[in-house]
PLY file of the C-alpha trace (Angstrom):
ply
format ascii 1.0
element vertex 150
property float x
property float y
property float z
element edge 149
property int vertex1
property int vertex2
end_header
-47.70 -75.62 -85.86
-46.24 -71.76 -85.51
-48.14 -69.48 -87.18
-46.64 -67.04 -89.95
-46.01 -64.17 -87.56
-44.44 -66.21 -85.08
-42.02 -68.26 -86.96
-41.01 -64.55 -88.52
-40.40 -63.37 -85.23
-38.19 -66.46 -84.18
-36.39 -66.04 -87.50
-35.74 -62.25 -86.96
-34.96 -62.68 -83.24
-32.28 -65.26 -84.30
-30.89 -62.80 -87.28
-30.21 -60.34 -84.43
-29.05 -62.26 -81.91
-26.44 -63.97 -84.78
-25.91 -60.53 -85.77
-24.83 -59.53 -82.34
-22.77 -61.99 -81.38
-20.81 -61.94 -84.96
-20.10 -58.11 -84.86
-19.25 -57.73 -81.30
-16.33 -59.70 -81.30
-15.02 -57.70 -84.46
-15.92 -54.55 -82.63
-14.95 -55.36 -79.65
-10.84 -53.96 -78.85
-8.07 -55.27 -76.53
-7.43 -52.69 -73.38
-4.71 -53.35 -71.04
-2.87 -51.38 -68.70
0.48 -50.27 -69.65
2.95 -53.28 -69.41
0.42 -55.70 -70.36
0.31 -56.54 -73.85
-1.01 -59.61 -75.87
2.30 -61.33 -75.61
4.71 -59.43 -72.37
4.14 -58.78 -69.26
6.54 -56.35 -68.08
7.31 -56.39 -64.48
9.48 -53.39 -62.21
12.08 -54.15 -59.46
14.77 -52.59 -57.82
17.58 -54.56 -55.70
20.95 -53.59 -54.23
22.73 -55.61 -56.77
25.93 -53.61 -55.50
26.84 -52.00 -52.38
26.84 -52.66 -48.51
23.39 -54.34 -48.60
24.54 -56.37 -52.16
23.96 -59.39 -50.12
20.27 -59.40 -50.26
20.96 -58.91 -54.60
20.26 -62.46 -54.68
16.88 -62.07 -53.71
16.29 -60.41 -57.26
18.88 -62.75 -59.30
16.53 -65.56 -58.13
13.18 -63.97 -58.94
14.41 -63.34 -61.80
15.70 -66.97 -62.77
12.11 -68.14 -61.84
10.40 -65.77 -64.14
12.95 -66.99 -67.02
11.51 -70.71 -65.89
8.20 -69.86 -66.74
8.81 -68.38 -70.03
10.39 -71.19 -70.49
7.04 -73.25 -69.83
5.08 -71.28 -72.06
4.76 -67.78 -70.02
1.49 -66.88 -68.57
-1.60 -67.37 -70.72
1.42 -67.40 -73.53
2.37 -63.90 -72.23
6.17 -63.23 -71.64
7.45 -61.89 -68.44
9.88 -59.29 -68.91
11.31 -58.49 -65.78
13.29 -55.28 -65.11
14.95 -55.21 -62.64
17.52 -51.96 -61.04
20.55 -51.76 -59.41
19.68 -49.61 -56.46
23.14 -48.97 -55.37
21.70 -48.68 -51.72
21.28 -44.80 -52.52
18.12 -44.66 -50.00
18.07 -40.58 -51.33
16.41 -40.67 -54.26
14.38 -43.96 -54.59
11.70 -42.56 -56.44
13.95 -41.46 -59.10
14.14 -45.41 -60.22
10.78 -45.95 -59.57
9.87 -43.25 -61.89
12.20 -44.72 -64.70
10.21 -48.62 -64.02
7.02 -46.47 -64.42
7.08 -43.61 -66.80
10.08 -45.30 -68.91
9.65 -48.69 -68.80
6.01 -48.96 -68.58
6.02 -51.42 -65.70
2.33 -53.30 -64.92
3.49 -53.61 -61.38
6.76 -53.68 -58.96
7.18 -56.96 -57.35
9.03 -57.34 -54.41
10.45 -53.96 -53.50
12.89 -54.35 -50.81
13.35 -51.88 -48.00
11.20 -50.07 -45.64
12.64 -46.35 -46.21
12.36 -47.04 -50.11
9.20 -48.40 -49.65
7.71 -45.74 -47.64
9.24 -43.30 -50.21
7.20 -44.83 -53.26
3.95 -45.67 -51.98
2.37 -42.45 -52.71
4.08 -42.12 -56.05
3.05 -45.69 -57.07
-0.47 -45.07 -55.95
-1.22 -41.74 -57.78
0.25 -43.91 -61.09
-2.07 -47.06 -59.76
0.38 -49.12 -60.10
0.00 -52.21 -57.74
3.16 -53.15 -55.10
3.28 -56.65 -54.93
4.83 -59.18 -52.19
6.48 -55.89 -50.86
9.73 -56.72 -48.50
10.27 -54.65 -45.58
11.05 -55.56 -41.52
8.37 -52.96 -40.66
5.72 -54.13 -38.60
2.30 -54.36 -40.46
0.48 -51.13 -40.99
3.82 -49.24 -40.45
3.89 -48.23 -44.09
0.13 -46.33 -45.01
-1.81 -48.00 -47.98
0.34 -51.54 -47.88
-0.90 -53.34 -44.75
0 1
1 2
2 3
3 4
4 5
5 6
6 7
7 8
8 9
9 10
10 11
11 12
12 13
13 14
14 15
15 16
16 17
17 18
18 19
19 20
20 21
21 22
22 23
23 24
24 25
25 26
26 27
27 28
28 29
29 30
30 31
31 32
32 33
33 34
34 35
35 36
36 37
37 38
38 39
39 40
40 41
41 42
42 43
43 44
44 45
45 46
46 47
47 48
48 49
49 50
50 51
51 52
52 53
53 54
54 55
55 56
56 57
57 58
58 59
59 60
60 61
61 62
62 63
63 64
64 65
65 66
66 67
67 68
68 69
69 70
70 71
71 72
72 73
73 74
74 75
75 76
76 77
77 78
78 79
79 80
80 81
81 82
82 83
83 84
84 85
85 86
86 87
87 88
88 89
89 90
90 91
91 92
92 93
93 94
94 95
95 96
96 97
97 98
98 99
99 100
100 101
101 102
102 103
103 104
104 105
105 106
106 107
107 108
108 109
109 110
110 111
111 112
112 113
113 114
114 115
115 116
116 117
117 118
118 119
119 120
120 121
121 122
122 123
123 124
124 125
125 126
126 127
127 128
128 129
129 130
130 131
131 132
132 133
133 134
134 135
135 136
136 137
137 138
138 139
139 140
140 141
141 142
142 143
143 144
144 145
145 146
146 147
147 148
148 149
């Protein structure tokens, strides 16, 4: 049989541990990164929906018809994907100017599928000092051409 003392410690030790475990989770707050929220993801992209390189706009009509597909399944852990996507108009100028819009505007969690090596190269730095992550970037360059996304 436990003895006084110990069954008091066993009972206290469970009090705290109960204790713990109870407040932590009301204590405890949701952080994500801007465009993540309970229920969106927000995603960036820019395509030449117009212009001489319009063509490759269908790249970006069909990303965007799969990420209206799984919505329509439910999203991703029930989150939304909101994708936002830009009309570069093939000015390879001022690339950065959109990019800043996706970022600082639209609060994008990530660009997917940025097409272009000379826009590409243009953002990197930008993108990285945000830390915003590039993903599946498009570009002909050979690997390691553009710093930071081999």
């Amino acid at each position: 049989m436990l003895s006084k003392q110990k069954l008091g410690i066993a009972a206290f030790s469970t009090a705290v541990i109960a204790f713990a475990a109870m407040s932590g989770s009301a204590l405890a707050q949701k952080k994500y990164d801007s465009g993540a929220t309970d229920t969106e993801i927000k995603i960036g992209n820019i395509m030449p929906y117009s212009g001489p390189a319009s063509a490759y706009g269908v790249i970006g009509k069909t990303e965007e018809a799969y990420f209206k597909k799984i919505n329509a399944e439910g999203g991703i852990n029930g989150r939304k994907i909101n994708f936002i996507s830009y009309d570069d108009v093939t000015a390879r100028r001022r690339p950065s100017s959109r990019y800043a819009k996706l970022v600082e505007s639209d609060e994008v969690l990530l660009v997917f599928n940025s097409l272009g090596t000379p826009s590409n190269s243009a953002i990197q730095k930008y993108l990285n000092a945000k830390k915003v992550p590039q993903l599946f970037v498009a570009t002909g360059a050979p690997s390691g051409t553009i710093q930071g996304l081999s």
